[in-house]
Every structure is written in structure tokens, then in C-alpha cells.
C-alpha positions as CSV (number, residue, x, y, z in Angstrom):
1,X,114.0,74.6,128.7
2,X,112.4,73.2,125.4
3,X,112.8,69.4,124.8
4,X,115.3,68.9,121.8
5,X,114.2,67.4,118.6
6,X,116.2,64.9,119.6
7,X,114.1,64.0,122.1
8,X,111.5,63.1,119.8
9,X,113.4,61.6,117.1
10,X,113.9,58.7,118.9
11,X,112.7,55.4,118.2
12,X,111.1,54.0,120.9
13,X,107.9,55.5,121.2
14,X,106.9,53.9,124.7
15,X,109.9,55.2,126.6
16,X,109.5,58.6,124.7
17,X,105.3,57.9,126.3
18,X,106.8,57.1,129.8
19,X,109.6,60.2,129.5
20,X,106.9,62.3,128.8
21,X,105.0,62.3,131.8
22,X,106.4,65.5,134.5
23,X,107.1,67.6,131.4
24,X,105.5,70.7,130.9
25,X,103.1,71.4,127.9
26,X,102.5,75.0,126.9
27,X,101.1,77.3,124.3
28,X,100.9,80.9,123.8
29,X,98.0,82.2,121.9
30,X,97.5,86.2,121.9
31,X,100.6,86.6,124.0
32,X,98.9,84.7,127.1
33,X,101.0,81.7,127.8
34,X,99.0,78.4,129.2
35,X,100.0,75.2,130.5
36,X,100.4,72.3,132.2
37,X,102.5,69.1,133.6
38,X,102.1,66.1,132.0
39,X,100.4,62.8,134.0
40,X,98.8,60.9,131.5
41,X,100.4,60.1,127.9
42,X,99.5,56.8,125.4
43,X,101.8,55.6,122.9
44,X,101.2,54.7,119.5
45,X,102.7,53.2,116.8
46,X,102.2,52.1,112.8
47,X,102.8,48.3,114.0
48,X,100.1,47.9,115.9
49,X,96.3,48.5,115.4
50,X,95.3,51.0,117.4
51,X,97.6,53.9,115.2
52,X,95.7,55.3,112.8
53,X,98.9,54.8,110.6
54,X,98.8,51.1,111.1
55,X,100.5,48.8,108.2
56,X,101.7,52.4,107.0
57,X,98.3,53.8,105.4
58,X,99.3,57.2,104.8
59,X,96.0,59.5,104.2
60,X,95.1,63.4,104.5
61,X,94.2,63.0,107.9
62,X,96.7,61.1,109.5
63,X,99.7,62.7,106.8
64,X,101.7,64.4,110.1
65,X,102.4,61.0,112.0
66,X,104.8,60.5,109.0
67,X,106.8,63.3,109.9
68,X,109.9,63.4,111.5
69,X,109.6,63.5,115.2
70,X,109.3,67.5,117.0
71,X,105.6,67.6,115.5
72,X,102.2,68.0,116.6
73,X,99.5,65.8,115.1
74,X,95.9,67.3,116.3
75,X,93.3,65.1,114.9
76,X,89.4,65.8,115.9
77,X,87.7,63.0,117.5
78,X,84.4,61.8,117.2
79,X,83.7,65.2,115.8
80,X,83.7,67.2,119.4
81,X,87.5,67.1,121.0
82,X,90.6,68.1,119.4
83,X,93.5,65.5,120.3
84,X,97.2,66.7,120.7
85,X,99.2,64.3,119.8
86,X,103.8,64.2,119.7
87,X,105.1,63.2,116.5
88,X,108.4,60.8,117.6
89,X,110.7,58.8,115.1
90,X,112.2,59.3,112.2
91,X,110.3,60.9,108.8
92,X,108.5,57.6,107.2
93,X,107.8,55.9,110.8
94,X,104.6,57.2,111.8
95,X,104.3,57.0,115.3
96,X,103.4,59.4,118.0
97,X,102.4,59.7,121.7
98,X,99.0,61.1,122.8
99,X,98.5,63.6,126.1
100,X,96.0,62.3,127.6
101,X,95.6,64.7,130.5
102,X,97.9,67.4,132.1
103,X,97.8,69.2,135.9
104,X,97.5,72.6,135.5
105,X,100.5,75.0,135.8
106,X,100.4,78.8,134.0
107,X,97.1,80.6,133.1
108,X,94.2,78.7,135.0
109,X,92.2,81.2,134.4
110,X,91.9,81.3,131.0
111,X,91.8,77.5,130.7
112,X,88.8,78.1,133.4
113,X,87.5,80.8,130.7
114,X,88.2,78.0,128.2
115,X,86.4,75.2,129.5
116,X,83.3,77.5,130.6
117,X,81.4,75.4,133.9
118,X,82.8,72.3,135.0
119,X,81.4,70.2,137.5
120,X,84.5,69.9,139.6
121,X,87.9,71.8,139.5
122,X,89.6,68.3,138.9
123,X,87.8,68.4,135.5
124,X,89.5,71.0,133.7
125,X,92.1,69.0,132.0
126,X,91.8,65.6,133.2
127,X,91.2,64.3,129.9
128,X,92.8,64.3,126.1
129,X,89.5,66.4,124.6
130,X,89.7,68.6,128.2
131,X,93.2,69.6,128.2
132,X,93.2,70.6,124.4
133,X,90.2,73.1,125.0
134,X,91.6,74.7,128.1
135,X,95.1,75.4,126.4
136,X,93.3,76.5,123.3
137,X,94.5,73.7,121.1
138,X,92.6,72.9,118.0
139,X,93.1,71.4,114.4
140,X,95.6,75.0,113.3
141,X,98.0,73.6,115.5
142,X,98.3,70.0,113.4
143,X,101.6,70.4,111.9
144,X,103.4,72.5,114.5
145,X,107.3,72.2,115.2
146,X,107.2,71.9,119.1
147,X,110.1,73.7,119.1
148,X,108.2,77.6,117.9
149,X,106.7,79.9,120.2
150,X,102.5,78.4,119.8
151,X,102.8,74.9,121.5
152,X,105.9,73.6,122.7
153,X,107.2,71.1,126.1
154,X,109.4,71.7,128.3
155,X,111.3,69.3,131.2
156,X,110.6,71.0,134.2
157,X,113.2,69.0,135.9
158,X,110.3,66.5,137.5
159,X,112.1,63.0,137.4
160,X,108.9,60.3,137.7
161,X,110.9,57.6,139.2
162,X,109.7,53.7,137.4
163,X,107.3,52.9,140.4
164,X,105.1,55.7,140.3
165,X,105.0,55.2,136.6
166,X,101.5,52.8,136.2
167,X,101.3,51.5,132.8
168,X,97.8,49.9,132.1
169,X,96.0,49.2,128.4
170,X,95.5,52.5,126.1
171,X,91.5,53.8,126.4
172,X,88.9,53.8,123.7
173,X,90.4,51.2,121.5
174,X,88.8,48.1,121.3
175,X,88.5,47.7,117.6
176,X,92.4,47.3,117.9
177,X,91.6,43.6,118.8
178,X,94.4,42.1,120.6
179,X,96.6,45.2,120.2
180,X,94.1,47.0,122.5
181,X,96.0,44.9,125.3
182,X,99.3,46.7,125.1
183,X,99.8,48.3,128.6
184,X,101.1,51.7,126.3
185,X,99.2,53.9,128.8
186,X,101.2,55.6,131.7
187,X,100.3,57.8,134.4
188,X,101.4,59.2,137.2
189,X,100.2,56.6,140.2
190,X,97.9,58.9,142.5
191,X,97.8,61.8,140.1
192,X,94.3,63.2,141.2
193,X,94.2,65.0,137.4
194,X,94.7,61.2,135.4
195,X,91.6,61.0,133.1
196,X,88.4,58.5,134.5
């Protein structure tokens, strides 16, 4: 079953990041449904440095994290990977939670077509820029409601009880200073998929 937009529109972004993590994230492109279970999400939010909304600097690029929560914001980093990112809040409190890296679940062999060679099967989608090419997500789906028939989550009914929940400090973000140090990463503890 598709998470609500309630679900989203909720305003604590770090338990909507630590909720996240067992659900199912899918798209269908060309009628050929891909996906995956959640492991590894971040949590972002205006407030803090590491958001690329932070003190509420609205700009082209980062316009969807403004919406109201049920979006996708796909932003393309360092020019190479496409980054899927879940819109949460309220329309006006830009904050979101990145997926960081998903197990695989439907269609691994067109995420295998995908991602062409990879050194090791583990390497599919065990990271945010990994996961995005093997599902076929790129910058057309910034904008999507995650409740149509392209991208979309679903709870799979995996409860993650608190202590195999690891939270730890969000990756790649050192210019955030201090804010960097927020343990807003979570991951499923042992997951072999987690990103490295």
C-alpha cells in the first residue's frame, strides 16, 4: 500500500528519516516496475546548514523542498548522480529526507541493465547516485507526487525496531560546519546494501 500524504506532511523530518527505512521505493517507467527496500535515508532540514534550503533561500534549483510534503526533489550532484530526495512538511518548510541506498526487490535485472558492470553485486544500489540509476530516476522525476503511478513508496509491513536503527553523522557535508555533526543518518545495523 502507498504511504499517505500524511505521512509526509508531518513535521518532524528525522522520525519521518528513521520511518523510512523497510519501506519500499518503486518506479514504473515503460510499464516495467523496479524497486527496492529502504536501509539508508538522511534527513534534512532548512534549520540547519547542510539543506540546501538553509535560512529559507528559495532558488530554481532547490524550489520543490518548499512544497508541501508527498514530493520528490531530484537534484543532480556534482554533475554525475541524480539524488532522490522526499519532500516532508508543510508547503513553506523546506525539508526533506534523502535515500541514501535501497536492497533490491522487483526488476533486478533491469537495474543490472541500468547500472551496466559493477564490481560486485552489493554495488548496485548501495549508494544515493547508485540507487537512482538502477531504478531509472533522473531530474524528470523532480516534482513528482509520490502518490502517481512513476515513483512512489510503499510500507511493506517491515517494522525496523529502535536498536537496529544506527544513527551516525549525514555523509559529504563538511561545509555544514557544526551542523555536519547531527547524527540525521540512519541505517539498517548489518544491512550488507548501506552505502561505504
Amino acid at each position: 500500500m502507498k504511504l499517505p500524504e500524511e505521512f509526509y506532511q508531518r513535521d518532524d523530518v528525522v522520525t519521518i528519516a528513521r520511518e523510512l527505512l523497510g519501506k519500499g521505493l518503486f518506479t514504473r517507467l515503460h510499464g516495467i516496475v523496479t524497486a527496492g527496500i529502504i536501509v539508508e535515508t538522511e534527513a534534512y532540514s532548512w534549520q540547519e546548514r547542510g539543506c540546501h534550503a538553509y535560512a529559507n533561500r528559495k532558488t530554481e534549483r532547490n524550489a520543490m523542498l518548499f512544497e508541501k510534503g508527498g514530493y520528490a526533489y531530484v537534484y543532480l550532484c556534482y554533475g554525475i548522480h541524480h539524488l532522490f530526495n522526499v519532500v516532508t512538511n508543510v508547503e513553506g518548510a523546506a525539508e526533506a529526507v534523502l535515500i541514501r541506498a535501497i536492497e533490491p526487490l522487483a526488476g533486478l535485472d533491469v537495474m543490472q541493465l541500468r547500472r551496466g558492470a559493477v564490481r560486485q553485486p552489493i554495488h548496485l544500489t548501495s549508494g544515493p547516485g547508485k540507487l537512482t540509476k538502477a531504478l531509472g530516476i533522473d531530474r524528470k522525476f523532480n516534482g513528482n507526487f509520490l502518490l502517481d503511478n512513476e515513483v512512489w513508496l510503499e510500507d511493506l509491513g517491515n517494522t525496523i525496531d529502535a536498536q537496529n536503527i544506527e544513527a551516525s553523522p549525514r555523509i559529504g557535508i563538511d561545509y555544514a560546519g557544526d551542523d555536519a555533526k547531527l547524527p540525521w543518518r540512519f541505517t539498517i545495523r548489518g544491512n550488507a546494501w548501506i552505502s561505504r
